[in-house]
VOPAGU-2260 file (C-alpha; in pm, 1 decimal, decimal comma):
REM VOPAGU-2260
SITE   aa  ch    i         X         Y         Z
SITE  UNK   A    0    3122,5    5362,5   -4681,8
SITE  UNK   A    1    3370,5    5593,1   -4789,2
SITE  UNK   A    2    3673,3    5405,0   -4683,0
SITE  UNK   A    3    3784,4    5123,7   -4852,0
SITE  UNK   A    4    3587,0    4803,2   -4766,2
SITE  UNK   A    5    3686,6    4459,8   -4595,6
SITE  UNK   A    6    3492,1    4161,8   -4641,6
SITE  UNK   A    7    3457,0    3885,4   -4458,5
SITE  UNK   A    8    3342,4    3552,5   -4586,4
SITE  UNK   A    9    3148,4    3323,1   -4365,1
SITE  UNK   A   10    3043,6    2986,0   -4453,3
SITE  UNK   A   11    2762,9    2767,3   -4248,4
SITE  UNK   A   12    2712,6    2354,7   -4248,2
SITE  UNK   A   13    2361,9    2199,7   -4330,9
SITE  UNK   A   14    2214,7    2243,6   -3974,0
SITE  UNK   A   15    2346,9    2644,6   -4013,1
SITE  UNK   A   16    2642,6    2651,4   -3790,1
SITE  UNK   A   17    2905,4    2871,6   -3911,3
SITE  UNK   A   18    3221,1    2643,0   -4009,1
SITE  UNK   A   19    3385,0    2962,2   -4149,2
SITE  UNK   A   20    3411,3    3314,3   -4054,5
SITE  UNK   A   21    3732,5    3524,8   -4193,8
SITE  UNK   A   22    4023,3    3734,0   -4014,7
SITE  UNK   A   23    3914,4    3597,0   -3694,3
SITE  UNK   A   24    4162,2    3633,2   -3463,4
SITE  UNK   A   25    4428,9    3401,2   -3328,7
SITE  UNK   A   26    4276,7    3139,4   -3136,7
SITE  UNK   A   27    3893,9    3178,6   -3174,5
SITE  UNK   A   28    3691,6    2957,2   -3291,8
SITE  UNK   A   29    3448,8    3004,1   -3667,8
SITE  UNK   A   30    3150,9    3045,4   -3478,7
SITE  UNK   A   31    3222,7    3264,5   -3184,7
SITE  UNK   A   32    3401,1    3516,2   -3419,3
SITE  UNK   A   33    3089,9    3527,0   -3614,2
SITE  UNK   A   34    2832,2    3543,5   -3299,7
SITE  UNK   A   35    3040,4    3831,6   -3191,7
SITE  UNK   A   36    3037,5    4031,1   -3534,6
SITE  UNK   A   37    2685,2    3901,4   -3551,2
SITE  UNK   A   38    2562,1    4151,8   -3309,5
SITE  UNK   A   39    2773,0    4467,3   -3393,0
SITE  UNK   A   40    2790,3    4430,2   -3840,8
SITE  UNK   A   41    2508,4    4354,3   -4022,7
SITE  UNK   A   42    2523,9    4055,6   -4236,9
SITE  UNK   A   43    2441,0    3988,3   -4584,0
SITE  UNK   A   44    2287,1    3650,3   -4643,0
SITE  UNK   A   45    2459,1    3471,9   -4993,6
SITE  UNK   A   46    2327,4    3152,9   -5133,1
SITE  UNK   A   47    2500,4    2793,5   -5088,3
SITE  UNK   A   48    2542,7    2833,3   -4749,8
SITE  UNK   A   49    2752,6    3181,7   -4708,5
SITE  UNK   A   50    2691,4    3495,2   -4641,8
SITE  UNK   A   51    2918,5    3848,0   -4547,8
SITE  UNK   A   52    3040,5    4174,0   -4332,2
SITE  UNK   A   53    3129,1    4442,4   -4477,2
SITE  UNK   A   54    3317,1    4703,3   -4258,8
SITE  UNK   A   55    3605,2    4927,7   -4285,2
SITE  UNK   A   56    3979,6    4813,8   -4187,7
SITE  UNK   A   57    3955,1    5040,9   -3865,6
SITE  UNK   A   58    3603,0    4853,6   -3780,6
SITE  UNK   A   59    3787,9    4541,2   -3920,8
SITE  UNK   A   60    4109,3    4685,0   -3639,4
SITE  UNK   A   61    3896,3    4737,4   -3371,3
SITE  UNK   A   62    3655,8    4439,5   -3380,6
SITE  UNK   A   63    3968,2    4174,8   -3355,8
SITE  UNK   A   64    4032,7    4276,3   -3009,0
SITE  UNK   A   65    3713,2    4165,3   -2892,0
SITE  UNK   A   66    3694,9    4386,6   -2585,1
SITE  UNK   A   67    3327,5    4422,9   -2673,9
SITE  UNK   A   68    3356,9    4734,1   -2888,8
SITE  UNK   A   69    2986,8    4845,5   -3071,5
């Protein structure tokens, strides 16, 4: 990307639900913040349990209103 990057940190439990997913907005839980990025941002797998999104700050804008932008 051109733009300058966000990243967002996620962090899962043993059985691999996500306890931690950042910037999500006011009021939504870890893991539905990161089942909705899930299916519009690739994610990049870390070890120890984490992993990442990488998007712009628009995409980053955009995405936290959750009115089911792609």
């Amino acid at each position: 990307m051109s733009q300058a990057e966000v990243v967002l940190q996620v962090r899962y439990d043993p059985k691999g639900l996500c306890t931690f997913c950042g910037e999500a907005p006011e009021g939504v839980e870890a893991q539905a913040w990161y089942d909705y990025l899930s299916y519009r941002v690739p994610i990049h797998s870390l070890s120890g349990g984490r992993a990442a999104f990488y998007m712009t700050r628009e995409e980053l804008a955009r995405f936290r209103t959750m009115d089911g932008s792609n």
